[in-house]
N, C-alpha and C positions, 0 to 999 in steps of 0.2 A: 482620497475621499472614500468613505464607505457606504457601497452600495447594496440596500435590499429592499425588493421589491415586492409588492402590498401583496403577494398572494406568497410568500414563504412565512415559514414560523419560527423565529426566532425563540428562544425561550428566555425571559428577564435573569434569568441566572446563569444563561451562558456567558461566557466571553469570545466575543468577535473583536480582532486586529484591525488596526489601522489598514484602511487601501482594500480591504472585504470585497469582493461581489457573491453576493447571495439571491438565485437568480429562484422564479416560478416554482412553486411548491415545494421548495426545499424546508428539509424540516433539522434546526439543531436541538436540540434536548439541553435539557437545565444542566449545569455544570458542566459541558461541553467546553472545550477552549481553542476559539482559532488563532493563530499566528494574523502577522500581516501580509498582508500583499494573497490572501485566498481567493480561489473560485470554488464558487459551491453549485453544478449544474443545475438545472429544472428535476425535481423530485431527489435531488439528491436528500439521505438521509444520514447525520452525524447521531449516533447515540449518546444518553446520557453521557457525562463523565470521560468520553475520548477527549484525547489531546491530538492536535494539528499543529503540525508546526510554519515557521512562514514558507511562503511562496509555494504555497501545495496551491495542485489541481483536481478537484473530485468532480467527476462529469455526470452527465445523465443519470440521473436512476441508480445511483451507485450507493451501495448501503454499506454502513462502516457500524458496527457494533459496537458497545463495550465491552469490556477495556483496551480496546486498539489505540496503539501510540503510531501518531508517522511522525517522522522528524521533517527537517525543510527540505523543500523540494521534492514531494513526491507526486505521484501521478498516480489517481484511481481515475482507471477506465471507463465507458460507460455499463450501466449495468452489473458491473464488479462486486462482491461480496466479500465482504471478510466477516467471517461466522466469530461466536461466542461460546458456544454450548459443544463440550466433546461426545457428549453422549444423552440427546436429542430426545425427549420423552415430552408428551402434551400432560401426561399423567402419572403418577405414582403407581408401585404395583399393585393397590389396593383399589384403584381406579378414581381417585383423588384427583381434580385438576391441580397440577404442580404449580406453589406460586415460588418467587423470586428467591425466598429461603430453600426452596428444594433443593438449589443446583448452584453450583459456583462458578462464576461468568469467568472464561479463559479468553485471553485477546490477542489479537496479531500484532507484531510490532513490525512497520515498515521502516526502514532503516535509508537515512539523509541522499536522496538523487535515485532513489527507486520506482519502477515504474509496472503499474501490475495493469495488464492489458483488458480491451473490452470481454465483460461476461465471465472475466477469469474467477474462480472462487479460489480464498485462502483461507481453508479448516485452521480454525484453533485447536493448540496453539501454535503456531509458528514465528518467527523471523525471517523476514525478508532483508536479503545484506542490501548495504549501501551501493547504489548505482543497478543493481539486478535488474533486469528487465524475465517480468511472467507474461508468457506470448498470451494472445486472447483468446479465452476456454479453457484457457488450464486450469488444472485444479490441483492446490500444493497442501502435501499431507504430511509435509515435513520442512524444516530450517532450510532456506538459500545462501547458496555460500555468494559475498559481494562479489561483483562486476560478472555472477551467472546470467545465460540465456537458457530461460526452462519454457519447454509446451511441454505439451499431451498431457493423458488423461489417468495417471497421474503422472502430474508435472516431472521432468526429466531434462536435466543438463544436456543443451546439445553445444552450447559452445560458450564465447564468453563476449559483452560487450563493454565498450567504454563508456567512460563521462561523456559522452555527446549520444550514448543510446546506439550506437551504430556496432554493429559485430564484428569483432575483430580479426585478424588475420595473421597469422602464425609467420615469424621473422624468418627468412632462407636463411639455412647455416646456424642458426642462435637457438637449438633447443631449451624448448620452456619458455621463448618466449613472444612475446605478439605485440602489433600495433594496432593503433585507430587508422582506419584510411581516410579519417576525417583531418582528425587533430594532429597527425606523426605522434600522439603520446605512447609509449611503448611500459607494458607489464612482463611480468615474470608470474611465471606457474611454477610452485611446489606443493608437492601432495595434496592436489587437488583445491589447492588456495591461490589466487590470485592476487598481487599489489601492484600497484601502482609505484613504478620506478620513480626513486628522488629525484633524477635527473632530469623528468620536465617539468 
């Protein structure tokens, strides 16, 4: 059942999923489109025209611009930002207020099981790979490669995590490669690329 609650704004031209929660002040913008099974926290903000896919989490105060795409399963943090604008002017050099035709809206694509942590921001444009986890505050000024673990200021690969979110652990004897100490699923690293072995 889809839930939303009398003080969020929906917009009559969005599209909301089946199984929804859209909780206190949250606001979606006209031609916005959620999956099912979402949660939209208190003041969370969907922009015009973004696409969600199912079973995302967007928490607190989390503001998602256009044209940002998440696939399913992602996790925006609380506070989280993913920007639109590469090059940030209120005004034209003539001292014009800049409207919507000045500038061409560039968007983050978060990519299926990725999880971008409290207050992190992700400047457009970028890609966030599938399964990634952005620690909380980072700020990413460039593409994640899938199953990365990125902090600092700017965001910076320190290791790499699985499908359960947990950071993995480099296999004794098996250079290149790593398990979950959650799951036992084990990857392989080449040139700075991680997959997921066929064999779990």
């Amino acid at each position: 059942m889809t839930r939303i609650v009398d003080t969020a704004q929906v917009s009559p031209d969005a599209t909301v999923g089946e199984g929804c929660s859209i909780w206190d002040y949250a606001q979606v913008r006209e031609g916005a489109r959620l999956g099912e099974n979402c949660i939209l926290g208190r003041g969370a903000y969907i922009d015009a025209g973004v696409r969600v896919g199912d079973n995302c989490k967007i928490q607190n105060y989390a503001l998602v611009y256009e044209p940002a795409e998440l696939e399913d399963g992602v996790f925006i943090g609380p506070a989280a930002v993913l920007t639109n604008d590469e090059w940030p002017r209120a005004v034209n050099p003539d001292g014009s207020l800049k409207s919507a035709s000045d500038w061409d809206a560039v968007g983050v694509t978060v990519k299926r099981g990725a999880a971008i942590g409290a207050r992190a921001v992700c400047v457009a444009p970028c890609v966030v790979g599938q399964w990634a986890t952005v620690g909380s505050g980072a700020v990413v000024t460039r593409d994640v490669p899938d199953f990365a673990l990125m902090v600092g200021v700017p965001a910076k690969r320190i290791g790499w995590v699985g499908r359960a979110g947990v950071r993995l652990e480099a296999v004794e004897g098996e250079p290149n490669k790593w398990r979950c100490p959650m799951t036992g699923e084990t990857y392989t690293e080449t040139n700075e690329t991680l997959t997921l072995d066929e064999n779990n």
